[in-house]
MIDOSE-1310 file (N, C-alpha, C; in nm, 2 decimals, decimal comma, always signed):
residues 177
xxxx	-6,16/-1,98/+3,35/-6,10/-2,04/+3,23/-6,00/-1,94/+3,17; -5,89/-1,99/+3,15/-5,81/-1,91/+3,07/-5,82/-1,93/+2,91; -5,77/-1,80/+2,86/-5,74/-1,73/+2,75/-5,68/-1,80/+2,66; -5,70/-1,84/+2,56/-5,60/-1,88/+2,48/-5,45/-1,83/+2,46
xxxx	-5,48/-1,69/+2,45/-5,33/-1,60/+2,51/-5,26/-1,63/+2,60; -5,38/-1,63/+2,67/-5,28/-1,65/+2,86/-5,21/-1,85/+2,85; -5,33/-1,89/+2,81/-5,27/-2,05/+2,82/-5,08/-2,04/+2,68; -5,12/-1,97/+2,61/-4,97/-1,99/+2,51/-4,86/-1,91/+2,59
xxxx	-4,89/-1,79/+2,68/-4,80/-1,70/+2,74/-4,71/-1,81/+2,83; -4,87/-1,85/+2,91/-4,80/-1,93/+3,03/-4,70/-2,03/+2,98; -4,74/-2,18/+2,81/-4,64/-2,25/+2,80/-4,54/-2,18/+2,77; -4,50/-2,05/+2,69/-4,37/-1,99/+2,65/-4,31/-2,00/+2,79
xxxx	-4,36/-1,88/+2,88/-4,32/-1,92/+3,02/-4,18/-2,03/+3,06; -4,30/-2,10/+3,07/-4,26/-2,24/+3,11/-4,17/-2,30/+3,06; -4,17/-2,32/+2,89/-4,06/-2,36/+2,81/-3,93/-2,25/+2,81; -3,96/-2,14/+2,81/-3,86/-2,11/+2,85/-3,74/-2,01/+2,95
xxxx	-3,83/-2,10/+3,08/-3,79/-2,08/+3,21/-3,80/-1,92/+3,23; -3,86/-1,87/+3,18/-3,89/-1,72/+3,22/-4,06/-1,67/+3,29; -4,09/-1,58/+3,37/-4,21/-1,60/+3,41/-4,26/-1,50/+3,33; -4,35/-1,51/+3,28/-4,44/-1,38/+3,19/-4,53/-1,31/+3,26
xxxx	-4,54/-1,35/+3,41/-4,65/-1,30/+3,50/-4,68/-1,32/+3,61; -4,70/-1,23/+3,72/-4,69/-1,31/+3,83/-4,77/-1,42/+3,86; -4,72/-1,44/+4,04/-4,77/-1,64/+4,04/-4,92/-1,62/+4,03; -4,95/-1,52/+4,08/-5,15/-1,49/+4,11/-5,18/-1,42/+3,98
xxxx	-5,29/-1,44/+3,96/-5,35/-1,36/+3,84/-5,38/-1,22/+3,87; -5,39/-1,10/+3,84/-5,41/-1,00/+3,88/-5,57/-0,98/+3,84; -5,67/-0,92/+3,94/-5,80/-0,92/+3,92/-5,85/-0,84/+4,02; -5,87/-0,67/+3,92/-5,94/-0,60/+4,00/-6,10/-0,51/+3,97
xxxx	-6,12/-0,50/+4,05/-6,26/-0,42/+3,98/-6,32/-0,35/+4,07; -6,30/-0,21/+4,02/-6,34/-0,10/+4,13/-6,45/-0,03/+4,07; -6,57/+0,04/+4,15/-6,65/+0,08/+4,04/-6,74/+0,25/+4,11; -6,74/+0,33/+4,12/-6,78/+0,46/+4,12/-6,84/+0,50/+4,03
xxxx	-6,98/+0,62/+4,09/-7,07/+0,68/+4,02/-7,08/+0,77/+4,03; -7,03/+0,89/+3,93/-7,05/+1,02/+3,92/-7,12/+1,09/+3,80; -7,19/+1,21/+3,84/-7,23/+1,28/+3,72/-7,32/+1,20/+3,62; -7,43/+1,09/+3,65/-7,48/+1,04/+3,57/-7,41/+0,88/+3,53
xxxx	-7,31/+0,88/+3,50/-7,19/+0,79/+3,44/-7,16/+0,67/+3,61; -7,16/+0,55/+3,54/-7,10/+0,45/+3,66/-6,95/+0,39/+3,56; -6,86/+0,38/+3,66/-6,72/+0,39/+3,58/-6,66/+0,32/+3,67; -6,63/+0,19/+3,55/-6,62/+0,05/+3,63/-6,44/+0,04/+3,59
xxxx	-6,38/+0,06/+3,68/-6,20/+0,02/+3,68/-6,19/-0,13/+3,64; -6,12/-0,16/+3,55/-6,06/-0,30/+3,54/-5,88/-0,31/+3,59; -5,79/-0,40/+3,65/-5,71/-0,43/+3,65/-5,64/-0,52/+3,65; -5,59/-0,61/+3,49/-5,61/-0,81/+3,47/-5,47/-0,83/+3,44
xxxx	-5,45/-0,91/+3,36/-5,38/-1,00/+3,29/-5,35/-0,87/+3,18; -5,24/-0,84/+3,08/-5,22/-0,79/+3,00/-5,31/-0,86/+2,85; -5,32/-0,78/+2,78/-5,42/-0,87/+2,66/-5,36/-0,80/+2,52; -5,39/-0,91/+2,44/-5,33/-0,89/+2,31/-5,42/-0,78/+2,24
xxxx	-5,40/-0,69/+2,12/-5,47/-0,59/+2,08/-5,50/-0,64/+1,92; -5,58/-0,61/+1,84/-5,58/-0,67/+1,72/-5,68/-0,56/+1,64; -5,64/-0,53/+1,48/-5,70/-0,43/+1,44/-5,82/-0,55/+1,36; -5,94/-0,43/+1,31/-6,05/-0,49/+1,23/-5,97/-0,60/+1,14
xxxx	-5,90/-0,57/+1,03/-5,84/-0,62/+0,95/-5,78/-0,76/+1,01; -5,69/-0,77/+1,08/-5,64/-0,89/+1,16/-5,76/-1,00/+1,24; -5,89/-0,95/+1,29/-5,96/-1,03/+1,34/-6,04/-1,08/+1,17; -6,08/-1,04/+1,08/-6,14/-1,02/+0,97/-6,12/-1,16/+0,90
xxxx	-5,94/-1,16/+0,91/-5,84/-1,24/+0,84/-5,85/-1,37/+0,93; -5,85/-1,36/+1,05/-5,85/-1,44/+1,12/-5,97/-1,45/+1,27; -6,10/-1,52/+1,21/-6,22/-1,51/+1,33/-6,18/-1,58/+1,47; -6,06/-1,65/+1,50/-6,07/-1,71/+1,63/-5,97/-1,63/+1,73
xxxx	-5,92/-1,55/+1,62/-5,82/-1,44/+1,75/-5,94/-1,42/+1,90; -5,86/-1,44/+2,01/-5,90/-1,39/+2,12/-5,83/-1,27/+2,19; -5,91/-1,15/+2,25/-5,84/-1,05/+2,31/-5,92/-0,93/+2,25; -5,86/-0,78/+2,22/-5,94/-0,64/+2,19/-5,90/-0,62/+2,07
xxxx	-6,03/-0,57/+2,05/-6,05/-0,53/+1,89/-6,03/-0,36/+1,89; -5,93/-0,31/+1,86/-5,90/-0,18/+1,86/-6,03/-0,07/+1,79; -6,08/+0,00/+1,82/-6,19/+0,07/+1,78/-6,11/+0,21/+1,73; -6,04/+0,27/+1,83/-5,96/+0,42/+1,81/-5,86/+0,46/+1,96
xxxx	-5,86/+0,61/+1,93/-5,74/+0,60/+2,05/-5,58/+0,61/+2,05; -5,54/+0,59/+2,12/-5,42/+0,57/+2,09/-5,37/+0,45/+2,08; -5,23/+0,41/+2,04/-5,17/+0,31/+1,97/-5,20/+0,20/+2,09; -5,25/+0,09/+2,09/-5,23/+0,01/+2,22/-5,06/-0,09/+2,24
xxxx	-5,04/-0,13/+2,38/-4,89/-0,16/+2,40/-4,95/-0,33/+2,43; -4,85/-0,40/+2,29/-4,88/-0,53/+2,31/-4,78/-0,60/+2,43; -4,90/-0,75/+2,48/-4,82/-0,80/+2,58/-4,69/-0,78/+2,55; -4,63/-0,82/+2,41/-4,50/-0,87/+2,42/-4,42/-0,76/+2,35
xxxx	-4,48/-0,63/+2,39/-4,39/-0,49/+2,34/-4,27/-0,48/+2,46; -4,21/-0,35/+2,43/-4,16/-0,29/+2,51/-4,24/-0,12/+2,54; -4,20/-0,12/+2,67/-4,16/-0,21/+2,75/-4,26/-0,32/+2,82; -4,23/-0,41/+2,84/-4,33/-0,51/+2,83/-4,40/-0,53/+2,99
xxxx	-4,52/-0,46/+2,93/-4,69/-0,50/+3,03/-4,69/-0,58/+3,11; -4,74/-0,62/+3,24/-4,78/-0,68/+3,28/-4,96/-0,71/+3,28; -4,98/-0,57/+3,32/-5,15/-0,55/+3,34/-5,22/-0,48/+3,20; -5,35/-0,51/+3,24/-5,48/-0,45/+3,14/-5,53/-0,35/+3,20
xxxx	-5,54/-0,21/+3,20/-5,55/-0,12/+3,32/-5,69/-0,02/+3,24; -5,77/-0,09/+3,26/-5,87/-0,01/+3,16/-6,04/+0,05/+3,25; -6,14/+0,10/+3,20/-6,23/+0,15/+3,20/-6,37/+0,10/+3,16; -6,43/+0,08/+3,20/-6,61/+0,10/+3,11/-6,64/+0,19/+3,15
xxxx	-6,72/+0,29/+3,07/-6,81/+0,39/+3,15/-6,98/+0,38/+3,06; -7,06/+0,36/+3,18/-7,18/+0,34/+3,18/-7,29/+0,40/+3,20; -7,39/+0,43/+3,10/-7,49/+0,53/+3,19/-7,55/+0,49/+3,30; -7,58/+0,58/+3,44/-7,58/+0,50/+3,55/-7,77/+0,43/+3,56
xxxx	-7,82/+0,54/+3,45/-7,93/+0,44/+3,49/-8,00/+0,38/+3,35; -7,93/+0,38/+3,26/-7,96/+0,28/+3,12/-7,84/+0,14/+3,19; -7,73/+0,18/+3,24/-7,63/+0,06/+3,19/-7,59/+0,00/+3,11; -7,60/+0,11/+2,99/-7,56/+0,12/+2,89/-7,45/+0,20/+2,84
xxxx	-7,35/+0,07/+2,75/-7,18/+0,15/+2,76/-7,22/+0,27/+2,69; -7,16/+0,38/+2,76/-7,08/+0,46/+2,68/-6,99/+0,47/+2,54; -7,00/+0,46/+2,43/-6,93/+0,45/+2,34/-6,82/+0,55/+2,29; -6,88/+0,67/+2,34/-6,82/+0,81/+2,28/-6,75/+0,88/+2,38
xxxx	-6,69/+0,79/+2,50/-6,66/+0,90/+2,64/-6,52/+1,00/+2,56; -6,52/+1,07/+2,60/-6,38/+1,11/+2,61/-6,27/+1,08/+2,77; -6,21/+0,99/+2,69/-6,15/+0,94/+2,87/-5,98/+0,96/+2,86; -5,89/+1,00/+3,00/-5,83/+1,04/+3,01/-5,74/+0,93/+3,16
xxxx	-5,67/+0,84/+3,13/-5,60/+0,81/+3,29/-5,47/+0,80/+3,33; -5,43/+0,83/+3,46/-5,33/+0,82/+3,47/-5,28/+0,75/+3,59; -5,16/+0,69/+3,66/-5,16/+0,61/+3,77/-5,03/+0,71/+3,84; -5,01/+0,72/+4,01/-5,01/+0,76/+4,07/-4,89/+0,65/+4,18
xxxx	-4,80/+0,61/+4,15/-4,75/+0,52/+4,25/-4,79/+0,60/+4,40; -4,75/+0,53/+4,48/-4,76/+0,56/+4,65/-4,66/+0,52/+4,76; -4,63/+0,60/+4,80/-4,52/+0,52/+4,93/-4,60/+0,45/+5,05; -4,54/+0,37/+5,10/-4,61/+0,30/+5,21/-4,72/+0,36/+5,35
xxxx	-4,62/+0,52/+5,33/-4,75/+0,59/+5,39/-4,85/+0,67/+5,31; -4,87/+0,63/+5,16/-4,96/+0,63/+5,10/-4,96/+0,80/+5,03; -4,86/+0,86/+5,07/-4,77/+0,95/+4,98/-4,74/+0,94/+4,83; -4,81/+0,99/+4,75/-4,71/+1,01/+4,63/-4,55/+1,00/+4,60
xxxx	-4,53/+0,94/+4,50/-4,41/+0,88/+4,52/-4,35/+0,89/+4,36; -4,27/+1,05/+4,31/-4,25/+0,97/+4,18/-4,35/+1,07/+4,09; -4,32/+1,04/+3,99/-4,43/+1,10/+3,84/-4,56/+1,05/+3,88; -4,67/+1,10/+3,79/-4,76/+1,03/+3,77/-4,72/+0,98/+3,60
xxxx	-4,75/+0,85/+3,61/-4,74/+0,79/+3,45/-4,89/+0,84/+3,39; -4,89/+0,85/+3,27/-5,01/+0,89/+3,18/-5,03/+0,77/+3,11; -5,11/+0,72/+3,05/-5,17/+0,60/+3,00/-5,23/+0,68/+2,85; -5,15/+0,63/+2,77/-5,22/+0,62/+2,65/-5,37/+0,54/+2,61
xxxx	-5,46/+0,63/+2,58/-5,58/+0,58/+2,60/-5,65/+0,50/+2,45; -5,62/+0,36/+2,47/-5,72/+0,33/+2,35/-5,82/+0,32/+2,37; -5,95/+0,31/+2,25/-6,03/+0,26/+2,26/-6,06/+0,10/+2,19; -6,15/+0,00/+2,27/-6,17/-0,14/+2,23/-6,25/-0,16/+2,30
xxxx	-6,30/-0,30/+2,21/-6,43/-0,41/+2,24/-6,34/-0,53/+2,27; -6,45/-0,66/+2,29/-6,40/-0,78/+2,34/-6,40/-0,81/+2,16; -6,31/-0,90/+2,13/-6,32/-0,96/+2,01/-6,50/-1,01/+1,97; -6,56/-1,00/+1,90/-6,69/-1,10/+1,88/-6,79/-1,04/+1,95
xxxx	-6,80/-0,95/+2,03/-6,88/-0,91/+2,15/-6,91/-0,77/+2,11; -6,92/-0,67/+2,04/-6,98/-0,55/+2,02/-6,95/-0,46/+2,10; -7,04/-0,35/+2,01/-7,00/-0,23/+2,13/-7,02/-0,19/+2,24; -7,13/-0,33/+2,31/-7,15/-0,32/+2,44/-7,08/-0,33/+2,54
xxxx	-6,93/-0,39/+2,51/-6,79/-0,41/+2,53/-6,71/-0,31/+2,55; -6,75/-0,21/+2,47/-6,65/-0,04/+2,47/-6,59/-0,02/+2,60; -6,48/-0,04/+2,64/-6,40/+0,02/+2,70/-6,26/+0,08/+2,68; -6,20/+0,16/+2,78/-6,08/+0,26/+2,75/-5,99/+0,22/+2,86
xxxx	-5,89/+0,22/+2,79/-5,73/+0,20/+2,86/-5,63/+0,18/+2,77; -5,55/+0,06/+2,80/-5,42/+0,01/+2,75/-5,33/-0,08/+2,81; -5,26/-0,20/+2,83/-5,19/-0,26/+2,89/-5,09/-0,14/+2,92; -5,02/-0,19/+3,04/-4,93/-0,14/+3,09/-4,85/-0,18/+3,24
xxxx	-4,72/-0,10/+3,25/-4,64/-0,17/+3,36/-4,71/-0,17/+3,47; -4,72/-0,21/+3,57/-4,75/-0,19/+3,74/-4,67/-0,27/+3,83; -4,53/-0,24/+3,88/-4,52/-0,30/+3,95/-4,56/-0,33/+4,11; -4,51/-0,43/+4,17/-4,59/-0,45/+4,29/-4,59/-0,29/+4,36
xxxx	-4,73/-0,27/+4,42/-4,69/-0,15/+4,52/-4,87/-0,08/+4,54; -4,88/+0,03/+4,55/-5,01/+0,07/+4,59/-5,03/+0,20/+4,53; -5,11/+0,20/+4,43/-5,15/+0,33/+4,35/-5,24/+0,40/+4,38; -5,22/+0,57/+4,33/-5,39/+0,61/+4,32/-5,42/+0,61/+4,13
xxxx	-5,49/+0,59/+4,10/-5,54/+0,57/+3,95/-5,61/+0,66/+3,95; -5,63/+0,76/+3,84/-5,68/+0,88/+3,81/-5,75/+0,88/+3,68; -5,87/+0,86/+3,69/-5,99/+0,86/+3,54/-6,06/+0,95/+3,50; -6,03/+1,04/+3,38/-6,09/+1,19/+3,37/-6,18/+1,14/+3,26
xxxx	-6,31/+1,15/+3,31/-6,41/+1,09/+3,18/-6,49/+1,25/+3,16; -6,50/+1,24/+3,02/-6,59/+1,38/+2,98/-6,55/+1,52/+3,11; -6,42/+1,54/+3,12/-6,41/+1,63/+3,22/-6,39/+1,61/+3,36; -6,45/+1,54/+3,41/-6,46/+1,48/+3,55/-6,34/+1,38/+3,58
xxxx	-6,32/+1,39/+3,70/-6,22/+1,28/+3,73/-6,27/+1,23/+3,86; -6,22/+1,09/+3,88/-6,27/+1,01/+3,95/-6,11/+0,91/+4,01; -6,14/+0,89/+4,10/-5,97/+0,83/+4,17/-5,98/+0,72/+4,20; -5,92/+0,56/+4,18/-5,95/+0,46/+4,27/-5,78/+0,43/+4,32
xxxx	-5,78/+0,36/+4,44/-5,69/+0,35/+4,50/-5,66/+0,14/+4,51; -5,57/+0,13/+4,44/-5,54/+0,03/+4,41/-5,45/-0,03/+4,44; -5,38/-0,20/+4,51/-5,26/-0,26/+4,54/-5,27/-0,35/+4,44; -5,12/-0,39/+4,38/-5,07/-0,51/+4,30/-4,99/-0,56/+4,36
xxxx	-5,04/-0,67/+4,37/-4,88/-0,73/+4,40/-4,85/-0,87/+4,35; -4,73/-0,96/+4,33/-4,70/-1,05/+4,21/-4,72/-1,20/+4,30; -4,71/-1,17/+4,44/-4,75/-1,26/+4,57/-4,84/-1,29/+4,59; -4,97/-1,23/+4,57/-5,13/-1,21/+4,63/-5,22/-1,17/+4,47
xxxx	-5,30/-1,20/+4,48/-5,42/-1,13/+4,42/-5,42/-1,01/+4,43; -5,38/-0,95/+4,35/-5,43/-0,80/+4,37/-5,56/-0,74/+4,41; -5,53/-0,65/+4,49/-5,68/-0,62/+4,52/-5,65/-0,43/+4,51; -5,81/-0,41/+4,53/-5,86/-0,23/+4,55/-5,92/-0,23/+4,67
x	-5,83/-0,09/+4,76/-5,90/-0,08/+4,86/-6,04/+0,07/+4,86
């Protein structure tokens, strides 16, 4: 079921002949356990960000409730997002979010022989919940670009870093290999 967001993106879209996203939905989920901590990769749809105040004013907003962090990049900023490129981290044997991580990520484009290719981009890290949903929701990232291609993704939680290796593409479902 789609998003209220995603369903108004998609009519703008549509009305006005522009695509806001590719034809597949992007949907990834990678997940590794280190040092206690299980740290679950998200990679979606880009999502709207909304401060206490704004959901407060308005109860039916859908999308992240900013907690702290840095500034988050709305769908319709510049430069303008495609993806949701974010984090849970969980204790691995409570399964219980992390609220307080200090997290750190960055993405890594790749050339086709899977070579670094390019800067690594750094990811402004906010922190957020699901609108309505609590702090059991706490996770860390930020919308951002990705164009089609094959990354390594770099997640420095409390010190540690942890790597997933990820394709997007605007043709296919994205997947993690």
């Amino acid at each position: 079921m789609r998003s209220s967001s995603t369903r108004i993106a998609l009519a703008t879209a549509l009305l006005t002949g522009m695509a806001a996203w590719p034809a597949q939905a992007i949907d990834i989920v990678k997940t590794q356990t280190t040092d206690g901590l299980r740290i679950e990769m998200h990679v979606m749809q880009a999502e709207p960000f909304y401060t206490a105040d704004q959901v407060k004013a308005n109860p039916e907003l859908e999308g992240m409730l900013i907690v702290g962090g840095a500034a988050p990049l709305q769908p319709d900023g510049t430069p303008r997002p495609n993806c949701h490129l974010i984090v849970h981290v969980y204790d691995a044997r409570s399964n219980k979010a992390i609220t307080d991580a200090t997290v750190a990520m960055k993405y890594q484009p790749l050339s086709a022989d899977g070579k670094p290719q390019g800067a690594a981009i750094r990811v402004p890290v906010a922190v957020m919940q699901v609108i309505g949903k609590g702090p059991e929701t706490t996770h860390y990232g930020n919308n951002v670009v990705l164009p089609d291609g094959t990354y390594d993704v770099t997640v420095t939680v409390n010190g540690k870093d942890t790597v997933f290796h990820i394709v997007v593409s605007g043709d296919r479902e994205a997947s993690g290999k």
